[in-house]
N, C-alpha and C positions, 0 to 999 in steps of 0.2 A: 903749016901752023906749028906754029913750038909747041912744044911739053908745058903744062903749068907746075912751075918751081913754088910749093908754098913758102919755104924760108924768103922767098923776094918776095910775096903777095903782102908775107909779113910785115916785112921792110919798111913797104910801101902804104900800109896803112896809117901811121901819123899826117901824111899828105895827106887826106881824104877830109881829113877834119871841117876844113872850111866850106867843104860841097856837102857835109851833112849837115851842117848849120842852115847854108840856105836853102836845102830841101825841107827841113821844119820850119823856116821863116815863109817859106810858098804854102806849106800846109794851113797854117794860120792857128788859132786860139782856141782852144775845145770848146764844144758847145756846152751852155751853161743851162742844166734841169730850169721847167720852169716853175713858178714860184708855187703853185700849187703842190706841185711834185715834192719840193722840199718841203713844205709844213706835212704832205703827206708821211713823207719819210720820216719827217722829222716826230710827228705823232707816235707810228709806230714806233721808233728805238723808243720815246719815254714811254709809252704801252709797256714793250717789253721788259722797261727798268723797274718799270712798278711793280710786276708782276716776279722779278727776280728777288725785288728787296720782299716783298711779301711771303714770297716764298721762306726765305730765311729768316725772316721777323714770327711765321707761324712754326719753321721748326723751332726757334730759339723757343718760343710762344711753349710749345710741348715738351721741350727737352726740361723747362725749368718747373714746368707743370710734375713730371717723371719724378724730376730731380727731389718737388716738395712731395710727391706721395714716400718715395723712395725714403725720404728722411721721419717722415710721418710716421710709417710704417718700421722702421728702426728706432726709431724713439717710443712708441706704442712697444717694442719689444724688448727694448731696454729699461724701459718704467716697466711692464710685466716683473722682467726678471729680479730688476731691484724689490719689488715690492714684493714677490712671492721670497725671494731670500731675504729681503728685513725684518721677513714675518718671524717674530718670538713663538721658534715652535717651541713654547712649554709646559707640553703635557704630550702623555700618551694614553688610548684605551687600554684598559687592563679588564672591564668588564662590559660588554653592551646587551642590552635586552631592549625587544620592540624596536622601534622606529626609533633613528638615531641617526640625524646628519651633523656634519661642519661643511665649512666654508670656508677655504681661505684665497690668498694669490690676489693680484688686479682682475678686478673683474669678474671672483671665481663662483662658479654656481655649485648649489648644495647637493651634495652627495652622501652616501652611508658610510660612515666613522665604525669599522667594524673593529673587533678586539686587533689591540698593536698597532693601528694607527696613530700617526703625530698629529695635534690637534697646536694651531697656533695661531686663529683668528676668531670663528664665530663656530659657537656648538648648539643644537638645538635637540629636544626630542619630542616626541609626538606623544596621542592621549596613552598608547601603551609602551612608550619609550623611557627606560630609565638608562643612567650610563654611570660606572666610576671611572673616573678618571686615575693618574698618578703623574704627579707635579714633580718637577727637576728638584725642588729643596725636599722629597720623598711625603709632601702632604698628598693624601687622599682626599678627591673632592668628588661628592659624587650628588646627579642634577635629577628631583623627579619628574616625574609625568607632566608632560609641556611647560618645562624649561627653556630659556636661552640665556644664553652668557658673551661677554661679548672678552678675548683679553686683549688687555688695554697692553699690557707689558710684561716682563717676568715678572712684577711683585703686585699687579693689581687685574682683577678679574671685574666686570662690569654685568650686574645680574636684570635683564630685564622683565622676566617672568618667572613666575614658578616658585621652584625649592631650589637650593643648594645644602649639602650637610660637609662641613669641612672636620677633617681628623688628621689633626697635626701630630698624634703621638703625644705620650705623656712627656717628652723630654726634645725642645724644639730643635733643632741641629743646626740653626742658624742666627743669626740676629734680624736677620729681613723676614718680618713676619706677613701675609699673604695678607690682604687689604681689598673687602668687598664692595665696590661701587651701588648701590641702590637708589634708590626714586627717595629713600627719606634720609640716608645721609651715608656715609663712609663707615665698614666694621673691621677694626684689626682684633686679631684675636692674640692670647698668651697662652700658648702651648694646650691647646681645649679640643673637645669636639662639642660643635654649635649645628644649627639649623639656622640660616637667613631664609623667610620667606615670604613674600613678595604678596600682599593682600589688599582687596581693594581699600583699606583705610589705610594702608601705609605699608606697614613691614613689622614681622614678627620674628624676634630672636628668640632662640631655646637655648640652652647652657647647657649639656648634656655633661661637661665636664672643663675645668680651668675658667677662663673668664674672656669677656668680649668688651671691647669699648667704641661706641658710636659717635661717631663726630657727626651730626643731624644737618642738614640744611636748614633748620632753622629749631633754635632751644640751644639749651645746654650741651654737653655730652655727657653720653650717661655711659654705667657699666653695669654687668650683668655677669655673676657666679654660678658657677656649679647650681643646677639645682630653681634658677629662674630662668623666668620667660618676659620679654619685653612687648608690648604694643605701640608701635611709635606711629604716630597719625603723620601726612604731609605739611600738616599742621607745627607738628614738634610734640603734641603732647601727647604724654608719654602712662600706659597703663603698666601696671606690673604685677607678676604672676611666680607661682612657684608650678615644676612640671618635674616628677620624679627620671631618674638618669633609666628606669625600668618599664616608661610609659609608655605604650602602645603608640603613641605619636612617631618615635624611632622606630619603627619595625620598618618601615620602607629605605631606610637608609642601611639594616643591619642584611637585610633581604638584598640589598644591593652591591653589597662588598665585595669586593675581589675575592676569588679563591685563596684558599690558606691551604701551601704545603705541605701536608701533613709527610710524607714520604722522608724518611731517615731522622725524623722529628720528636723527643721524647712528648709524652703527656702532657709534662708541665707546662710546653711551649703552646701547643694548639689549647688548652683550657686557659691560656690566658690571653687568646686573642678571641675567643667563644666570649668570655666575659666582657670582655671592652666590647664587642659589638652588640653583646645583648643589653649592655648597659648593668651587670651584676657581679656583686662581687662576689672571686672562687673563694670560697674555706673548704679548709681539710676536717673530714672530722675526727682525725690525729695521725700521731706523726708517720704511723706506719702505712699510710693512704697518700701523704705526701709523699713519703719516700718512695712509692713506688711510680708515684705520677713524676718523680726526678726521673727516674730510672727505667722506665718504659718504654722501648721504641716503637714509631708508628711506620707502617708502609703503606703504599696504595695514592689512594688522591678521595678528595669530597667534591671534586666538581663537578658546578652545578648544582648545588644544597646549598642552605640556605644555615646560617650557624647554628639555627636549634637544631636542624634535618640532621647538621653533621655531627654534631654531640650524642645524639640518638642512634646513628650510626658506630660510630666512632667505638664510643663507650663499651658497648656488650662484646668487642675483640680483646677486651684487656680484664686486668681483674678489679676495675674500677666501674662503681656506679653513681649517678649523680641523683641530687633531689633539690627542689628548689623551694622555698618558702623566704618572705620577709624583704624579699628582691637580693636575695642570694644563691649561688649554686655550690652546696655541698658535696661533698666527694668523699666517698666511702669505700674500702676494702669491699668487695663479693662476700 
């Protein structure tokens, strides 16, 4: 027996060709599934296809579902953030007593406005809640006992219940003068301190001092000096009243004021914010009682008194004393 040479077996396989031809021509034709077989099969792969495309028709299904909560929930927090930064924060507490919330932000729930808080949407206060505020152009606005206000913007405040008492200072520092929205019509004021408030036949102004002009929802416009009081019905008609700058009607707005800094403050300065809040004017009762209310320094603090508590205070550390008659406060030498 020879060796087997693969390099010759090699060779030799091109010859072979023809004999493996007719050993598959002997085999014959492969057998052909029968037809049941093939719808069977044929069943399953579309089973199978339905179930793949569904498969990916329900991820697509929840990915675009993701996709809308996902954008929902970024737009919900993008309108938030816009809306809580569009909000005109303008104002701050500078004094709060009792129950006192705002509201601001999308969506925002009420909570308590304590002193130094920025208020720039919705302020409210309850049956023992009063609050002053202090407005960007330096007006003092201060709201009684179950108030709300609504601001509308830097130059306009919207009052739906209650009281407001606005004190612009005798000398306005701006030309945008502060514009009160009510149920009987629009109040801009000219450098004044008023009372807008808010009663069941309409709306009553007081003029504690300068002047108010009402643009009404329905009438005329009217205006109102130092020294009157308006009754404007939702009607338009219009009652009118005289009410002293000294009236006991102002004690809850003077009782509500911000503290006044007395501390490195001569006499003269805190006796003439005592008088504008009490609504009376200071006289000297000669010049050597003024000069010394020039020239007086005060130390310490009055907060928490009320401006008559703190003149009653205040007074018996210096060598000044006060008396009041005719709705003035006299200032006399010891």
């Amino acid at each position: 027996m020879s060796a087997f040479d693969p390099d010759k077996s090699a060779e030799r396989l091109p010859d072979d060709e023809p004999g493996i031809a007719r050993v598959l021509r002997a085999a014959g034709g492969r057998a052909q599934p029968a037809d049941d077989m093939k719808d069977a099969v044929r069943a399953a792969v579309h089973a199978e296809w339905r179930a793949t495309v569904a498969k990916r028709s329900q991820r697509r299904t929840w990915y675009a579902i993701a996709a809308s909560v996902t954008v929902a929930a970024l737009a919900l927090w993008v309108g938030r953030a816009y809306f809580m930064s569009s909000a005109p924060l303008v104002a701050s507490v500078s004094r709060s007593i009792g129950t006192v919330q705002s509201r601001g932000g999308f969506l925002g729930s009420w909570h308590t406005a304590a002193s130094g808080a920025r208020i720039g949407e919705e302020l409210q206060t309850g049956p023992d809640g009063r609050v002053a505020l202090q407005l960007r152009d330096g007006v003092s606005l201060r709201l009684d006992h179950d108030t709300r206000i609504t601001f509308v913007d830097a130059g306009r405040i919207d009052v739906t219940s209650g009281a407001v008492y606005v004190d612009a200072g005798p000398t306005p520092t701006t030309s945008e003068h502060l514009r009160l929205g009510t149920p009987a019509g629009v109040v801009q004021h000219v450098g004044t301190q008023y009372e807008a408030r808010i009663v069941q036949a309409g709306i009553r102004l007081s003029v504690r001092e300068g002047r108010v002009d009402l643009m009404p929802v329905r009438g005329n416009a009217q205006s109102a000096s130092v020294g009157e009081q308006l009754l404007v019905s939702s009607s338009g008609d219009v009652k009118r009243d005289a009410i002293a700058p000294s009236d006991p009607q102002w004690d809850w707005a003077a009782n509500t004021a911000p503290t006044f800094n007395i501390d490195g403050r001569p006499v003269r300065d805190f006796l003439t914010w005592v008088g504008r809040e009490l609504g009376r004017e200071i006289v000297f009762a000669n010049p050597e009682s003024e000069a010394e209310a020039m020239h007086a320094i005060l130390s310490g603090s009055v907060s928490g008194l009320t401006p008559a508590e703190a003149l009653a205070a205040v007074l018996p550390t210096t060598q000044l004393r006060s008396t009041e008659h005719d709705g003035k406060i006299e200032i006399s030498l010891q």
